[in-house]
N, C-alpha and C positions, 0 to 999 in steps of 0.2 A: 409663703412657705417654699415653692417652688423655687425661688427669687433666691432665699437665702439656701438651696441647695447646689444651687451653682453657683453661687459665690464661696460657699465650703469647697466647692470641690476645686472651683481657680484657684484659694488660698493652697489647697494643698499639693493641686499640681505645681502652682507655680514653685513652692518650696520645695518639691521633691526635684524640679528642674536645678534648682540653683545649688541644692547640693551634688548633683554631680556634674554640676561645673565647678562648683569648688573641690570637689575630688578631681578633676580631670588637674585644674591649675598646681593642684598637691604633687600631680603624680609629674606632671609637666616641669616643677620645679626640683624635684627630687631627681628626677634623670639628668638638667642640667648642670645639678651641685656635683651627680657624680662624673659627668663630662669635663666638668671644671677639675675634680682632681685627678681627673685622670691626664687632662691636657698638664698641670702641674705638673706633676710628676714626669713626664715624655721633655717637658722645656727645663726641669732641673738635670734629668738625664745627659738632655743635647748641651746643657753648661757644664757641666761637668767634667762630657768630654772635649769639649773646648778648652778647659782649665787645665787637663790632663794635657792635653795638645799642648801649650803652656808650660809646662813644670808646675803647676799652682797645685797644689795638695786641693780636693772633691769639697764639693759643699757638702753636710752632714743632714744639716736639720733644716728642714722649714724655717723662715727667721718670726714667725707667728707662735712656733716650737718655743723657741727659744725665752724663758723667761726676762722679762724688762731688768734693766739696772734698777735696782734701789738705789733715787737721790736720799744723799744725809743732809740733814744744818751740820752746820759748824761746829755746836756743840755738842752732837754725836760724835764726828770728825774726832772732836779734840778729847772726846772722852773713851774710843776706842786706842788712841793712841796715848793715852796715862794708862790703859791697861794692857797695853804692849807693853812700853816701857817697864812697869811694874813687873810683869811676866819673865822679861829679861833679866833684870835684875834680883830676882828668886835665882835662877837660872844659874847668872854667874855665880852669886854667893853660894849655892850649892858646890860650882863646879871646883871654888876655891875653899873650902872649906878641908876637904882631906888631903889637899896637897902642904895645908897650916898645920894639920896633925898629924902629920909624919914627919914632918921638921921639927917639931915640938918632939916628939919622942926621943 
C-alpha cells in the first residue's frame, strides 16, 4: 500500500513536472514567433529603404500575404476567353445599334 503511494505520487509529480516544461517551451516559442516578426518587419523596412535609395517603388505586402496565382487547364483558358469574346460582341452590337437608327429615320 505504501509502495503504490509513492508510485501515485512520482506518476503525478512527474506529470505536473512535464507540464510546465511544456508551458515553459509554449511560452519559449511564442516569444520567438514574436522576435521573428518583429526582426521581419525591421529587414522589410531596411528594403525598402534601399529600394527607395533606388527609385523602386516600397514592398507592400508580406509575399505570404499575398494570395497564390490560380493555375487554369486549357479549357478554362479557352472558355473564359469565348466569354470575353462573347461579352465584346454584345458590346459592339449595342454600341452600333442607335448609330443604324438614326440613319434609318
Amino acid at each position: 500500500m505504501l509502495i503504490g503511494n509513492v508510485m501515485n505520487s512520482l506518476a503525478r509529480w512527474r506529470e505536473g513536472m512535464r507540464g510546465r516544461y511544456v508551458r515553459l517551451l509554449e511560452a519559449e516559442i511564442e516569444r520567438l514567433r514574436a522576435e521573428i516578426g518583429r526582426l521581419r518587419a525591421e529587414n522589410r523596412a531596411l528594403l525598402n529603404s534601399l529600394l527607395g535609395t533606388a527609385g523602386v517603388p516600397p514592398i507592400e505586402a508580406h509575399p505570404a500575404q499575398i494570395a497564390p496565382i490560380r493555375r487554369r487547364s486549357w479549357s478554362q483558358i479557352a472558355a473564359t476567353r469565348e466569354i470575353e469574346a462573347a461579352r465584346e460582341g454584345v458590346a459592339r452590337e449595342r454600341t452600333s445599334r442607335p448609330s443604324q437608327r438614326q440613319a434609318g429615320s
